[in-house]
C-alpha positions as CSV (number, residue, x, y, z in Angstrom):
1,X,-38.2,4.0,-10.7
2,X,-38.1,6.7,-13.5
3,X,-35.2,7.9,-15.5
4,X,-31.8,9.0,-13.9
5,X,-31.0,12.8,-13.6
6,X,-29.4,13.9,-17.2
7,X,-29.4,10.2,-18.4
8,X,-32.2,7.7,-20.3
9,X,-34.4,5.1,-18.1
10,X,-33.4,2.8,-16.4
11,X,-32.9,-0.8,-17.9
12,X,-35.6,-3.4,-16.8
13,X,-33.3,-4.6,-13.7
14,X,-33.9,-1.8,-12.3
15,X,-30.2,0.2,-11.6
16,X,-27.9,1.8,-13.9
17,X,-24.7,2.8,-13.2
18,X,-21.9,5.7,-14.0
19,X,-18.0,5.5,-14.1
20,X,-17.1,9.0,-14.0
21,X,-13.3,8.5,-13.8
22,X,-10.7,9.7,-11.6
23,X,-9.3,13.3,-11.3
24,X,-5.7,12.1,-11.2
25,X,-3.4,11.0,-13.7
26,X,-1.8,7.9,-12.1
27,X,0.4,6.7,-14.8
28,X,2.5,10.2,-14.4
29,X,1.9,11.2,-10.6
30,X,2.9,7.4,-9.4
31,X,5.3,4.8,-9.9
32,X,4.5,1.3,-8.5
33,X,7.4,-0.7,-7.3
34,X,7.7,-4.2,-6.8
35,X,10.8,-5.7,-5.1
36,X,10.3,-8.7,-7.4
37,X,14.0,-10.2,-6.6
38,X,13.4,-10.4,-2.8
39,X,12.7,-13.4,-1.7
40,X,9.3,-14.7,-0.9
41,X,8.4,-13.6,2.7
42,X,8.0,-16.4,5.3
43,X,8.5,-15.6,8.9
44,X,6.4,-12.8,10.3
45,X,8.6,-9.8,11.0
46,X,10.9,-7.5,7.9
47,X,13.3,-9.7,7.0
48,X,16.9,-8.2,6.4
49,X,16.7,-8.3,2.7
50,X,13.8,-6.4,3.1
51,X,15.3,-3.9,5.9
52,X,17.9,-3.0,3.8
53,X,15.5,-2.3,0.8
54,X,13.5,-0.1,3.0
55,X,16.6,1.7,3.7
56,X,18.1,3.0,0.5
57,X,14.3,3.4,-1.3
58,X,13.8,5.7,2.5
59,X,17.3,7.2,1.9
60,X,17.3,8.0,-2.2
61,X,14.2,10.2,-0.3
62,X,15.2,11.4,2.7
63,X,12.1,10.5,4.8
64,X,8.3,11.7,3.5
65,X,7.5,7.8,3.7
66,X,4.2,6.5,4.7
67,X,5.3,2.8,5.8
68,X,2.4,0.3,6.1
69,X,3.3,-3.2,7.9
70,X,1.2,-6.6,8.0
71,X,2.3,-6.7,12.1
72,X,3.4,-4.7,15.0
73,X,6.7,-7.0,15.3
74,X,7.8,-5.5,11.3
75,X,6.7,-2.0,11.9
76,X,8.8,-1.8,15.6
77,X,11.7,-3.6,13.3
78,X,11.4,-1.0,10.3
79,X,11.7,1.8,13.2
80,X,14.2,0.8,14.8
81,X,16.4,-0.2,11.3
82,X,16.0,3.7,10.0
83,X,16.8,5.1,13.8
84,X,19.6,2.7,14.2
85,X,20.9,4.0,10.5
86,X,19.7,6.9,9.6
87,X,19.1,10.4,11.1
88,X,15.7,11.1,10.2
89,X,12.6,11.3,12.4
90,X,10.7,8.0,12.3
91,X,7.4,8.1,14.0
92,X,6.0,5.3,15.1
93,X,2.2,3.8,15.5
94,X,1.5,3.4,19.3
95,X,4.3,5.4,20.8
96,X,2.0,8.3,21.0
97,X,-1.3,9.3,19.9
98,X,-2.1,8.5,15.8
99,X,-3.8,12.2,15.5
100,X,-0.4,13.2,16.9
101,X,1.3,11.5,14.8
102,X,0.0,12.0,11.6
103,X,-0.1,15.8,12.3
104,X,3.7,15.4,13.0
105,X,4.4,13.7,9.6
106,X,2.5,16.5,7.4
107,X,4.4,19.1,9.6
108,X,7.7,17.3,9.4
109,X,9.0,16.9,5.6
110,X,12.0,14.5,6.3
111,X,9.5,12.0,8.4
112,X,8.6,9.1,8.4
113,X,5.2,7.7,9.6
114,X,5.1,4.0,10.2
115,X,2.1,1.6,11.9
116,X,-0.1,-1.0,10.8
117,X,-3.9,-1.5,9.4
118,X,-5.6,1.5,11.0
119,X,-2.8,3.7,8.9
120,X,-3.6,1.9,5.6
121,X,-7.6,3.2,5.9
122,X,-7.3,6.7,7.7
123,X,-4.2,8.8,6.7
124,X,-4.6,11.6,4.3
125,X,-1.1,13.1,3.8
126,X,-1.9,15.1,0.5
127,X,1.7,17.1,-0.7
128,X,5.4,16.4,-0.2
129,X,5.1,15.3,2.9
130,X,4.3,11.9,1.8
131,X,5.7,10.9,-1.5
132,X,6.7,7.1,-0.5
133,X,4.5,4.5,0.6
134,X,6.1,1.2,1.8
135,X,4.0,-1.9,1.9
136,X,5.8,-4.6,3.7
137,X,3.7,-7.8,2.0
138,X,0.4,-8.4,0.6
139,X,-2.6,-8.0,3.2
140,X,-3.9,-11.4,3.4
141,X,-6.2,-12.3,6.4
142,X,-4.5,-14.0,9.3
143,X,-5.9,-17.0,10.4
144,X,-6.8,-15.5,13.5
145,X,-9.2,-13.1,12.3
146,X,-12.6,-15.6,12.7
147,X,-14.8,-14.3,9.9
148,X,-12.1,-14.6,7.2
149,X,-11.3,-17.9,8.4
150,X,-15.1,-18.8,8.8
151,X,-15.9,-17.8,5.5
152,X,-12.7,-19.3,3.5
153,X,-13.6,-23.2,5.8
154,X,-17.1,-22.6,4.2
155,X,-15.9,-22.2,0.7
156,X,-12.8,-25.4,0.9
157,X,-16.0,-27.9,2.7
158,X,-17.9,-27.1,-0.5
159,X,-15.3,-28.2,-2.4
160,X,-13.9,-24.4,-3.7
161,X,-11.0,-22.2,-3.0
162,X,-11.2,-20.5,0.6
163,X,-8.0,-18.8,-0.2
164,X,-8.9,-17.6,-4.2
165,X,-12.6,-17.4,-3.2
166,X,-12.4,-15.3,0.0
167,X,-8.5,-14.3,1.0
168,X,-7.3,-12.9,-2.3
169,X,-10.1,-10.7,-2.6
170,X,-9.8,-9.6,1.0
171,X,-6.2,-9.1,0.2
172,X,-7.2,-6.8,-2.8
173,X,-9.5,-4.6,-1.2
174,X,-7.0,-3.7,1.5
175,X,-4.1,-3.4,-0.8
176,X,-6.1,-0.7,-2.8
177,X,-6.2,1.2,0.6
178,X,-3.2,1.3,1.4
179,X,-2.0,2.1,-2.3
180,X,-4.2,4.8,-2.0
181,X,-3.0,6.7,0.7
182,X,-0.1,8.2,-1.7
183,X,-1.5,10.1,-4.8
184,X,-4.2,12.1,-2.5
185,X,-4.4,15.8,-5.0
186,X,-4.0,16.1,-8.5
187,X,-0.6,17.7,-7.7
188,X,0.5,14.5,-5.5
189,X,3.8,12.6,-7.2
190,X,5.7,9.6,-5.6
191,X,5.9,6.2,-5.6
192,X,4.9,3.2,-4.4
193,X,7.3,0.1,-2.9
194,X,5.5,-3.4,-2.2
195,X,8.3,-5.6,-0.7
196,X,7.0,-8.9,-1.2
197,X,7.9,-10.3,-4.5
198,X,4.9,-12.5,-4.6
199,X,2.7,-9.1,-6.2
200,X,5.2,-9.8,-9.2
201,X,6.0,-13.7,-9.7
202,X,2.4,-15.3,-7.7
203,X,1.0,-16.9,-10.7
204,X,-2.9,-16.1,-11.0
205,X,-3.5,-13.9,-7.9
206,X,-0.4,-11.6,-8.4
207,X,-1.7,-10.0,-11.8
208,X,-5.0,-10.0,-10.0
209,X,-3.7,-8.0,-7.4
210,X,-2.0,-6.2,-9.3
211,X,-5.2,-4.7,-11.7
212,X,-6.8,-3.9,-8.5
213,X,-4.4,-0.9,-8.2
214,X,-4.6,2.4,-10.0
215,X,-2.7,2.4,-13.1
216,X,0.6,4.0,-11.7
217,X,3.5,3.4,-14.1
218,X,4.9,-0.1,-13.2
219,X,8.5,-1.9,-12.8
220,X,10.5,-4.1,-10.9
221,X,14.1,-2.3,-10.9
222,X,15.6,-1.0,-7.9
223,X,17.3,1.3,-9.5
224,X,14.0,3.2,-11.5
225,X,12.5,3.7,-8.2
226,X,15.6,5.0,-5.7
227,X,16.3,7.1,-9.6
228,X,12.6,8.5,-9.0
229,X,13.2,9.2,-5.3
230,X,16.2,11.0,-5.9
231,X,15.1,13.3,-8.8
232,X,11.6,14.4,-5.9
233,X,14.0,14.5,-3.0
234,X,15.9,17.4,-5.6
235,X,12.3,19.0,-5.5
């Protein structure tokens, strides 16, 4: 096929390719979070000890959170939490239109923006007005969506891993998106909060997960990330 523009020929497999980076500087515009001493989630739904993490990473803030939840049932739950305790503005997937409501959350700095999957693909919320980004647990397929399911039966009949073969990497790819929705300009800062533990203490797939991500700085303390929250909400 010739040589690439500005580069030699191409080997014999015919393709090259070209990392050419990324214009941001994770590792000092992000923090990634991990609630590693919650426990592991079970029931579908934010479980208290997770509620009342959302709360005081929300509050060390003071809204600007982008809140991303594996269901409906956790994202009505997280809403009604932060309106029951707190007097910010909490929008909320479905109540009205998302173009609505996403122009509301840039316009509104003490906001706070909540909904499920369509929210961790679409929203770009560049500047202050979105400096948190909850994750409630790891995006794993349900086992009602058919061609996750399909594909994973396929892999355990052969003898394999449906769940390391086909849900993990699933789980990565969406978990990338959503992470991404918070450093969105070079002049973006904020952090990141997953609040399932399992990111942290799943033996094999959590560090897997975990390189997946951009390199934000990384920890596990409570008190780092509500510190970091506190020192933007001063900004």
């Amino acid at each position: 096929t010739g040589p690439a523009r500005g580069g030699t020929a191409e080997p014999a497999g015919g393709w090259r390719s070209l990392d050419v980076g990324s214009p941001f500087d994770y590792s000092r515009q992000g923090i990634l979070y991990v609630a590693a001493h919650l426990p592991r989630p079970a029931a579908s739904g934010l479980p208290a000890a997770a509620g009342e993490e959302l709360l005081g990473l929300v509050g060390a803030l003071g809204g600007r959170t982008l809140g991303l939840f594996s269901s409906r049932r956790a994202a009505l739950q997280a809403a009604e939490l932060l309106r029951a305790r707190t007097d910010l503005p909490v929008l909320l997937q479905g109540e009205e239109a998302l173009p609505l409501l996403v122009r509301r959350f840039r316009q509104e700095r003490a906001s706070c923006l909540f909904g499920v999957m369509s929210l961790w693909q679409g929203v770009d919320v560049p500047g202050d007005s979105c400096q948190l980004v909850v994750i409630d647990r790891l995006p794993f397929p349900r086992p009602d969506e058919p061609l996750a399911a399909a594909r994973a039966a396929a892999v355990d009949s052969a003898g394999g891993s449906g769940f390391a073969s086909v849900s993990v990497p699933i789980a990565a790819v969406r978990l990338a998106q959503g992470v991404g929705r918070l450093i969105r300009s070079t002049g973006d800062k904020g952090v990141v909060a997953v609040l399932d533990s399992r990111l942290e203490t799943a033996r094999g797939y959590g560090a897997f997960l975990r390189r997946s991500l951009p390199p934000f700085w990384y920890t596990t303390r409570p008190d780092i990330a509500r510190g970091a929250l506190e020192r933007l909400a001063r900004t």
